[in-house]
N, C-alpha and C positions, 0 to 999 in steps of 0.2 A: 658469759653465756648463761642463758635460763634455761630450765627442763621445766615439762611439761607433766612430769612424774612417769612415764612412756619409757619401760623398758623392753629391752631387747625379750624378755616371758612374756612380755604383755603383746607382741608379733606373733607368739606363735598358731596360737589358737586361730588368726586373720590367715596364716600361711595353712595350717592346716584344712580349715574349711577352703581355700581357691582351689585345692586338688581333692577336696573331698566327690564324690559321685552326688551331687545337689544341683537341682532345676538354676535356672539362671537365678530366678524371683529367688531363690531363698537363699543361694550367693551372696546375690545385692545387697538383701536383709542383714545376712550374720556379717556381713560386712559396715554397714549402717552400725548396725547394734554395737561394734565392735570398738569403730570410733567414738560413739557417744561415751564408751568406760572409758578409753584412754583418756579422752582430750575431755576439757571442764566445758562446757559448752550445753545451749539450749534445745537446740536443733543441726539435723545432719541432710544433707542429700544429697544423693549419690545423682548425678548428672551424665547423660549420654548426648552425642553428638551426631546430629540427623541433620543432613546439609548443613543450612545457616542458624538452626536451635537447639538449645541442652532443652533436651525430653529429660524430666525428673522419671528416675529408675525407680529408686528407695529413698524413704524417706523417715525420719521421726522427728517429732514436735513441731510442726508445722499444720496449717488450719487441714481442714479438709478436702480447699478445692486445688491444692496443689497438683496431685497428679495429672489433671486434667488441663493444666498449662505449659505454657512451652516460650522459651525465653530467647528472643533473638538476638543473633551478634550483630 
């Protein structure tokens, strides 16, 4: 089995802020933000499901015109 260096400390701070009192947008964010420390990786985005498309939520390292796309199943 492989780790990804992802321990059970490195959860808490993602569980703390999902019950923290924070607007959705900055949920999404410290959660984005969150992944990006844990996992080795370039870019993250957090995706929602509207009918038939993931609307990108959050996002980091990705160009610009991201938010404003929408990606069909």
């Amino acid at each position: 089995m492989t780790t990804t260096g992802c321990h059970l400390d490195d959860l808490l701070p993602i569980a703390l802020d999902m019950t923290a009192s924070l607007t959705a947008a900055d949920r999404s964010r410290r959660l984005v933000d969150a992944v990006l420390r844990a996992l080795p990786c370039d870019a993250v985005a957090l995706l929602r499901l509207e009918e038939q498309q993931l609307v990108p939520v959050a996002a980091r390292g990705f160009g610009a015109d991201l938010p404003g796309r929408r990606f069909a199943l």
